[in-house]
TIKEFI-933863 format. One record per residue (C-alpha): chain; residue number from 1; x, y, z; residue in one letter. Coordinates in steps of 0.1 Angstrom, whole numbers, padded with zeros to 4 digits. Layout:
 mol seq    px    py    pz type
   A NUM     X     Y     Z    A
...
***
This chain:
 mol seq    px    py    pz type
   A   1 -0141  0285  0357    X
   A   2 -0129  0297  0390    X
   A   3 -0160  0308  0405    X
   A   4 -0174  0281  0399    X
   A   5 -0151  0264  0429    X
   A   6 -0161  0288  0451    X
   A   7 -0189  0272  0481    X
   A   8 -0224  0275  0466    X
   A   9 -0235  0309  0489    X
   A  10 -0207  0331  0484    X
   A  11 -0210  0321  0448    X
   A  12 -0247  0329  0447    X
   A  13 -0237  0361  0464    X
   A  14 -0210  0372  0439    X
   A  15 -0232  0367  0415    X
   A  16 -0262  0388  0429    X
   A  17 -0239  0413  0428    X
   A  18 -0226  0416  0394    X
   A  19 -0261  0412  0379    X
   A  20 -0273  0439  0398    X
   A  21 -0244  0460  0388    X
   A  22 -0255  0453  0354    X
   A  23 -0287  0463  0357    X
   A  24 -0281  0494  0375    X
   A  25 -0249  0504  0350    X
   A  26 -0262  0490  0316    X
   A  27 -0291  0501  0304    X
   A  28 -0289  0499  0270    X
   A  29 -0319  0478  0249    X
   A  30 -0294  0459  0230    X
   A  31 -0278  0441  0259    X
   A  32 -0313  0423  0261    X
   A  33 -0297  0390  0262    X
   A  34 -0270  0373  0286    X
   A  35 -0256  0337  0270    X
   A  36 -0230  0319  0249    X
   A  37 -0253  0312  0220    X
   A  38 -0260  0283  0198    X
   A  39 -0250  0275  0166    X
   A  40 -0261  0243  0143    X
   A  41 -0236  0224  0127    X
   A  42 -0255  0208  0103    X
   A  43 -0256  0228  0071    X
   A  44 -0288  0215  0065    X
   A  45 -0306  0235  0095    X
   A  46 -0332  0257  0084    X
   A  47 -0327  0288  0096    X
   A  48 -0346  0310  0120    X
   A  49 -0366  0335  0105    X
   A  50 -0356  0367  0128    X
   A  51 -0368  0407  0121    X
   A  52 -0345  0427  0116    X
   A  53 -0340  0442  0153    X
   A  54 -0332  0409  0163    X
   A  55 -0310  0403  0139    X
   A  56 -0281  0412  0163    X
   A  57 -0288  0388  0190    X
   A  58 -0292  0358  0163    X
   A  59 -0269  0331  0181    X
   A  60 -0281  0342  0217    X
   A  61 -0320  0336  0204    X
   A  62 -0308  0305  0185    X
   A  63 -0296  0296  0223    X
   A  64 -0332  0300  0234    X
   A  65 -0346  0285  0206    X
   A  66 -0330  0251  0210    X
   A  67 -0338  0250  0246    X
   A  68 -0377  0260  0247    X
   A  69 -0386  0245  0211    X
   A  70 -0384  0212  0219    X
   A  71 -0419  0213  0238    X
   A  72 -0450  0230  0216    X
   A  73 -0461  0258  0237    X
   A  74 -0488  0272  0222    X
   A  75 -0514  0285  0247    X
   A  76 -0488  0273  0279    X
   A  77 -0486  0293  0309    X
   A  78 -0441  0297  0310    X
   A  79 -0421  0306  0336    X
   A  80 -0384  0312  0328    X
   A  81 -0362  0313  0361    X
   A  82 -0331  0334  0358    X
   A  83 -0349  0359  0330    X
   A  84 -0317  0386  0328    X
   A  85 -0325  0410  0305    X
   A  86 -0358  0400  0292    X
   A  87 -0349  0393  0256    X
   A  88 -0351  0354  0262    X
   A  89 -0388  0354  0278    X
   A  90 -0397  0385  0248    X
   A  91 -0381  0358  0224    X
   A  92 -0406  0328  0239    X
   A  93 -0439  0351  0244    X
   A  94 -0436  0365  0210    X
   A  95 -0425  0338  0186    X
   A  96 -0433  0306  0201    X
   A  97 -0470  0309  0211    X
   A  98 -0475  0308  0245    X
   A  99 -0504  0321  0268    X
   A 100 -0480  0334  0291    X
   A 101 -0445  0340  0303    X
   A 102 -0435  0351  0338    X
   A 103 -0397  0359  0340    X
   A 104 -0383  0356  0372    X
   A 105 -0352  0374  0385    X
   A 106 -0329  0371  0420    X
   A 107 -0316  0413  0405    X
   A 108 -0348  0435  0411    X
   A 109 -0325  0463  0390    X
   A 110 -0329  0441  0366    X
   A 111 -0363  0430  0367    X
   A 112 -0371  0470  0363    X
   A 113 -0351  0471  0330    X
   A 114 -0376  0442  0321    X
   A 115 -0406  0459  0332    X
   A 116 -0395  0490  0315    X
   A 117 -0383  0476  0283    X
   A 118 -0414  0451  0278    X
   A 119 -0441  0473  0286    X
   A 120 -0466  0467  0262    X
   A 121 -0462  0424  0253    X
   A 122 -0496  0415  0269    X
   A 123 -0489  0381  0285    X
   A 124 -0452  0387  0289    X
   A 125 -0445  0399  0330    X
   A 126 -0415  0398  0353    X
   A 127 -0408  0396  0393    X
   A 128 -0382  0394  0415    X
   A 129 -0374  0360  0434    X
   A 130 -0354  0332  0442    X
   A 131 -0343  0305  0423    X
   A 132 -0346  0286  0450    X
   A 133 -0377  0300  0468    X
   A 134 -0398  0308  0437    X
   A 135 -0427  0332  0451    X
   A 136 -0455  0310  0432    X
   A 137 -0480  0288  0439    X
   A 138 -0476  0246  0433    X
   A 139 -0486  0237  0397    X
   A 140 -0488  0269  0381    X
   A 141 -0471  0263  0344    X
   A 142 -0472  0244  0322    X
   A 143 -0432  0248  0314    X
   A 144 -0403  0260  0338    X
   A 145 -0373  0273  0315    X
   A 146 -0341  0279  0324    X
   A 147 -0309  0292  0301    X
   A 148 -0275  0292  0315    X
   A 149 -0284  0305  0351    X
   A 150 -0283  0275  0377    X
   A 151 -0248  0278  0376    X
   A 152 -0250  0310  0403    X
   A 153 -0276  0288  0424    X
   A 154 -0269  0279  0459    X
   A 155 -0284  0249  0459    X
   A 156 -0291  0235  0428    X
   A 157 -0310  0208  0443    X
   A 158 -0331  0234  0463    X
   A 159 -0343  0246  0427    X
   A 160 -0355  0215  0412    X
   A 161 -0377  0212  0443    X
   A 162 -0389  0243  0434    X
   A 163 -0392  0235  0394    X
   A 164 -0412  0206  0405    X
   A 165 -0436  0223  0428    X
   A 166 -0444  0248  0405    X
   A 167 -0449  0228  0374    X
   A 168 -0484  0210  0366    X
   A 169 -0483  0172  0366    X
   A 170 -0470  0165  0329    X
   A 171 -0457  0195  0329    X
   A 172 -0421  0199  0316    X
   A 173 -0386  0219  0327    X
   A 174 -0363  0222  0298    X
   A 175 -0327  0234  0309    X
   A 176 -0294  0245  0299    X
   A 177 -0264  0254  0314    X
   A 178 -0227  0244  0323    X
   A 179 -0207  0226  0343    X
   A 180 -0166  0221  0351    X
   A 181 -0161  0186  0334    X
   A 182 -0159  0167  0370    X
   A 183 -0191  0189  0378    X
   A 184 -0211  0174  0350    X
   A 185 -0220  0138  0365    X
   A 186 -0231  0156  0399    X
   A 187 -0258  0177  0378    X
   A 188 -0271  0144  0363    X
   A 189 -0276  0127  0394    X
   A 190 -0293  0161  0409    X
   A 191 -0317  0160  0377    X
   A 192 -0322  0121  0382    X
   A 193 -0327  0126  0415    X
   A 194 -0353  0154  0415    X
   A 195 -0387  0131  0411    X
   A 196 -0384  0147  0375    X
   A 197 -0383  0117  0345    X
   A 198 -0352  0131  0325    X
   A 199 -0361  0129  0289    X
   A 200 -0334  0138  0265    X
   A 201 -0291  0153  0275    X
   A 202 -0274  0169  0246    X
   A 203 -0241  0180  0248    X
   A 204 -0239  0210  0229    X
   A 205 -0202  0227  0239    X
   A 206 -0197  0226  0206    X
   A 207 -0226  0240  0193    X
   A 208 -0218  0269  0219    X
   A 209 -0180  0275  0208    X
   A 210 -0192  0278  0167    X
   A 211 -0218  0304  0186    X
   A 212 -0189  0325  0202    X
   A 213 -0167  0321  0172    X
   A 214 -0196  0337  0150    X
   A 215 -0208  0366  0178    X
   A 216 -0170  0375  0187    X
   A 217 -0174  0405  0164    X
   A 218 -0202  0416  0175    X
   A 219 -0197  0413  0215    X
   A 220 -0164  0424  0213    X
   A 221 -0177  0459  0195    X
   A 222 -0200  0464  0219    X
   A 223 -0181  0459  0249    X
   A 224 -0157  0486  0232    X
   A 225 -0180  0507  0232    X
   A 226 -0198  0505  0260    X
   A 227 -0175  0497  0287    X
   A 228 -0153  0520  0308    X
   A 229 -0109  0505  0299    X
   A 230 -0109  0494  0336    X
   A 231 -0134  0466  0336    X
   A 232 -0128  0459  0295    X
   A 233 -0111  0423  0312    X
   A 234 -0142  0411  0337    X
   A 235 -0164  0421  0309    X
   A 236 -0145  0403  0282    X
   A 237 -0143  0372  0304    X
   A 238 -0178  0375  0314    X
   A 239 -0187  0376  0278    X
   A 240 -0164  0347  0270    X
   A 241 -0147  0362  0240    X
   A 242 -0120  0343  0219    X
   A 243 -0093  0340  0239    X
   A 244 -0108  0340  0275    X
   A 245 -0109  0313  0301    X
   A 246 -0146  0305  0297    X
   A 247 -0141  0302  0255    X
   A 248 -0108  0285  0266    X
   A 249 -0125  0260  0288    X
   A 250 -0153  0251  0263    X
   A 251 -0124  0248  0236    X
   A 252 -0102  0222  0257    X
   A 253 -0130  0202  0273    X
   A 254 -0129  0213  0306    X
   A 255 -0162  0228  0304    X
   A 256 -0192  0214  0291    X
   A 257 -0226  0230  0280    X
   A 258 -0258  0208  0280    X
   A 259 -0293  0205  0272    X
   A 260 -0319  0187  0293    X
   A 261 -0354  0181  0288    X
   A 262 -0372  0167  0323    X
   A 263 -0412  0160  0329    X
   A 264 -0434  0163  0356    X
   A 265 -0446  0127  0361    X
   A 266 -0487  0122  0360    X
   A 267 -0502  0116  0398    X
   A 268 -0504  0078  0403    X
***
């Protein structure tokens, strides 16, 4: 993905920018989510009992649901970093038990769509900050979450400094996001490096691609309908559609999507 080559600022800074443009140009409730989905593979799978109005986001709440299911977070004080649109945080306060969620956003346009569309969830808040400077005190949560976000971080290992400050001791960051293939060891070592105990890695590219085989339909309609002919390509790239370089690169290999599950170690 070419931005991804880009230095780590001007990167950051791009992507300020089209989030905010988002925000301020796409209002509409049903673009409450912002990822690549998950799909299971295993036939077997149980699957997740959604209402009705959810229904349409299915694969980008399955997404959400394999990253922040792993822990049991009933009565946990969440922060997810990089919240978007809100439905991932709306997804975690209302289905999955937890005292609280804070979602935390670098686009303040988009932290008011949040605010706005999430006004009554008691326990579900959001607030503008940086990734990389998050505006909290040290050991606050229980969990730190973040879904497919890091990747427009300046410094990724300026963020799991902050992920550790701001978790309790025992507390735990699960993650997921992707990397060029000869980007993927570097995130490793950043994650084993960040005085963090790395749990569980799952590569789930795979997982992702079935995701944006079975959504194609439905993003595709939307963007059709929503967006003006002139941006119809940055959208449909952004979106990673059939046929674009991001679904091209998870396709051939030369992107991969994982999942991480880190803890907090105990004070010694």
């Amino acid at each position: 993905m070419a931005i991804c080559r880009l230095s780590p600022y001007l990167r950051k800074s791009i992507w300020r920018h089209w989030y905010q443009f988002l925000a301020r140009s796409y209002r509409r409730k049903e673009w409450s989510f912002i990822n690549y989905g998950y799909a299971s593979l295993d036939p077997q799978t149980e699957k997740l009992q959604l209402d009705d109005a959810d229904e349409p986001n299915r694969y980008c709440i399955q997404l959400y649901h394999h990253v922040a299911s792993v822990v049991d977070l009933k009565d946990l004080q969440v922060l997810e970093v990089g919240s978007g649109r809100g439905g991932g945080a709306y997804y975690i306060k209302c289905f999955l038990g937890p005292k609280k969620v804070v979602g935390v956003d670098f686009s303040r346009r988009a932290v008011a769509f949040c605010n706005k569309s999430y006004p009554l969830v008691e326990g579900l808040s959001f607030v503008a900050g940086d990734a990389e400077l998050l505006p909290f005190k040290d050991n606050s949560f229980d969990v730190v979450v973040n879904v497919e976000s890091s990747h427009c971080y300046g410094s990724m290992s300026a963020f799991l400094m902050q992920v550790k400050r701001v978790l309790q001791e025992g507390g735990y960051f699960l993650y997921a996001d992707f990397r060029d293939k000869d980007e993927i060891d570097i995130l490793r070592r950043e994650l084993r490096h960040s005085g963090m105990t790395l749990i569980k890695e799952m590569n789930i590219t795979t997982n992702v691609i079935e995701a944006m085989k079975l959504d194609n339909e439905r993003k595709t309609a939307l963007i059709q309908e929503a967006v003006h002919k002139m941006l119809l390509g940055p959208f449909q790239e952004f979106a990673g559609v059939i046929g674009s370089m991001m679904y091209e690169g998870f396709r051939t290999g030369e992107v991969i999507y994982s999942s991480f599950v880190l803890q907090k170690p105990n004070h010694q």
